[in-house]
NUZA-340446 format. One record per residue (C-alpha): y, z, x. Coordinates in steps of 0.5 Angstrom, whole numbers, padded with zeros to 4 digits, always signed. Layout:
BEGIN
YZX/...
This chain:
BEGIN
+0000+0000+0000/+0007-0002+0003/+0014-0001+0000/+0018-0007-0002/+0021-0006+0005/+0014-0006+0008/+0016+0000+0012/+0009+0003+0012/+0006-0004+0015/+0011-0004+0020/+0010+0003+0022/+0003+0002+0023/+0004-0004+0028/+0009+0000+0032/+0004+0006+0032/-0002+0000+0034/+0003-0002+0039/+0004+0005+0042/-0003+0006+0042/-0005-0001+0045/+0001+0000+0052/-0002+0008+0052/-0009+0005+0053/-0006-0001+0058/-0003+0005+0062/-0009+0009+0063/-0013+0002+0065/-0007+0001+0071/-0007+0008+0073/-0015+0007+0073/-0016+0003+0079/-0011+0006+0084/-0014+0013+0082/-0021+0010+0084/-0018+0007+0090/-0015+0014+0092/-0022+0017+0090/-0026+0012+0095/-0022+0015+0101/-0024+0021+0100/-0032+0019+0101/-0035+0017+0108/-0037+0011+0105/-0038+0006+0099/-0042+0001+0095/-0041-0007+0094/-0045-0011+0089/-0050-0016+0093/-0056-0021+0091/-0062-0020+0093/-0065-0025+0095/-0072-0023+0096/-0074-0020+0089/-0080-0016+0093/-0076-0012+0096/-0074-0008+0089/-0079-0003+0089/-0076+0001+0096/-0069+0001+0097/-0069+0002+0104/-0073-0006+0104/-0074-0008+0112/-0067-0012+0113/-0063-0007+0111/-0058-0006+0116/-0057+0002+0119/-0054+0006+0114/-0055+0002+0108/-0060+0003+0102/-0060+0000+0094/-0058+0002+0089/-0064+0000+0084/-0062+0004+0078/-0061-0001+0073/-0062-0007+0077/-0061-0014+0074/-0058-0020+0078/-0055-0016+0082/-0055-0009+0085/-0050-0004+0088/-0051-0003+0098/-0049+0003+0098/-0047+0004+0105/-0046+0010+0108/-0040+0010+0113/-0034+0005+0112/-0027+0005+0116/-0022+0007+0111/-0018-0001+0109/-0026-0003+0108/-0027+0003+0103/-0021+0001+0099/-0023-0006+0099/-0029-0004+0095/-0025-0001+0089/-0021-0008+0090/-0024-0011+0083/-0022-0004+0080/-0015-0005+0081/-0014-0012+0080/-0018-0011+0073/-0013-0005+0072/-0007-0010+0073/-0010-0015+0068/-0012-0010+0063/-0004-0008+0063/-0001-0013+0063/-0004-0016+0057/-0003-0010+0054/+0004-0011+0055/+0004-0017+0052/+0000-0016+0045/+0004-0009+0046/+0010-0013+0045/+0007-0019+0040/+0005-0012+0036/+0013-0009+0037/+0016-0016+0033/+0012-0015+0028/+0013-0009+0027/+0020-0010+0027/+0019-0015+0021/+0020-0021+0026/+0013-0025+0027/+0016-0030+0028/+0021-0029+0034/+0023-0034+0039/+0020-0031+0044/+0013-0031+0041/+0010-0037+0042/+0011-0036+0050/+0008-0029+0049/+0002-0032+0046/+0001-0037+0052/+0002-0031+0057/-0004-0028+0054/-0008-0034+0055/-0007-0034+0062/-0008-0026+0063/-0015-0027+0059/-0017-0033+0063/-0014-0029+0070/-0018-0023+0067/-0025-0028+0067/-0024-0030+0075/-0020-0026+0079/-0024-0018+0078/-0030-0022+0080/-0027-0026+0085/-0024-0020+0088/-0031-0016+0088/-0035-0023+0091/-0029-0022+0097/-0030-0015+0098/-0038-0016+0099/-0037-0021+0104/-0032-0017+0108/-0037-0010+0107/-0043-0015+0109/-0040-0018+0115/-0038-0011+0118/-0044-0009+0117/-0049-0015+0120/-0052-0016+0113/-0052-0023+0114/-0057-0022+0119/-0063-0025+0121/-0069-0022+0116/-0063-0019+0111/-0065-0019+0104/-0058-0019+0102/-0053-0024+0099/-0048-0025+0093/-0046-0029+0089/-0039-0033+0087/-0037-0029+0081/-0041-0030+0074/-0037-0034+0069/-0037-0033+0061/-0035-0039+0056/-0032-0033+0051/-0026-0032+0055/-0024-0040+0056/-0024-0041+0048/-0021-0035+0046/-0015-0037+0052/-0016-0044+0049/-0015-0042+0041/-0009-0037+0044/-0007-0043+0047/-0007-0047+0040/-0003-0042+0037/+0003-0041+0041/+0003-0049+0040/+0003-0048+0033/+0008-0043+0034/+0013-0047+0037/+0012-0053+0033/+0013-0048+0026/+0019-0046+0029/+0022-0053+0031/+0021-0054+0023/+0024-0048+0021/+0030-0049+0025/+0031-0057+0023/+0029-0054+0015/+0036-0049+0016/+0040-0054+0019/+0039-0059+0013/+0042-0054+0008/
């Protein structure tokens, strides 16, 4: 139920609005705690392949370097190396893809907190809406690549230092893992900033005419 103004429906996209930035706080206030956390342990953990299944059932298999065993709880494509010492640039490093997802998850979180604000203001269709949407388009596309790209390169890194490309590692990783949904949900974001804007061109060429 709403009042002839829509006051209540309005409050309640200011409230989903707060509510929706509170949360993107709390995702980039996350990662940089968890980087922080990171520099007080001796070591850290990557992702990584593993390129003989054999070895799954031990997880300290032959090949492994010194100082390295498998997380195997939980295992699927990939499994967390837990290694056990680490300087403190490369401890940091794995904790990379937690940061950059915080960025991302903020910065979309901004950005539908703003969309959520017009509305609430009773202005849907505000000039600057169509370029909001496309901006969210490309944080969810951003979102679907770089976390993964960034845990790829903190792997690399950490196994090179190591030596866990090694003759008779069973070690490897993989270049990100990529889901169709975030594209098309970019993609049907990207139509709807077009209609946006073209609904927008009509109704100011609508208002010059009267």
């Amino acid at each position: 139920m709403t009042n002839r103004d829509g006051r209540p429906r309005r409050d309640s996209a200011r409230t989903l609005a707060a509510l929706v930035l509170a949360l993107g706080v709390v995702a980039a206030l996350a990662g940089p705690v968890l980087a922080v956390y990171q520099l007080t342990q001796p070591g850290g953990a990557v992702a990584v392949m593993v390129t003989d299944t054999s070895v799954l059932g031990d997880p300290t298999p032959d090949g492994l370097p010194e100082g390295t065993r498998l997380d195997l709880a939980g295992a699927l494509d990939t499994v967390d190396l837990e290694v056990a010492a680490l300087p403190a640039g490369l401890r940091l490093l794995t904790r990379l893809d937690d940061l950059v997802a915080g960025a991302v998850l903020f910065a979309g979180a901004l950005i539908l907190r703003n969309i959520l604000a017009d509305v609430g203001r009773g202005q849907p269709f505000h000039p600057r809406m169509p370029g909001r949407i496309a901006g969210l388009a490309v944080v969810v596309v951003v979102g679907a690549l770089f976390p993964g790209l960034a845990g790829t390169l903190a792997t690399v890194v950490v196994l090179e230092s190591i030596d866990g490309f090694g003759g008779g590692s069973p070690l490897g990783f993989v270049i990100g893992e990529l889901s169709l949904l975030p594209f098309v949900v970019a993609g049907a974001l990207a139509i709807a900033s077009r209609v946006f804007r073209q609904g927008q061109q009509l109704t100011d060429e609508l208002e010059g005419l009267v």
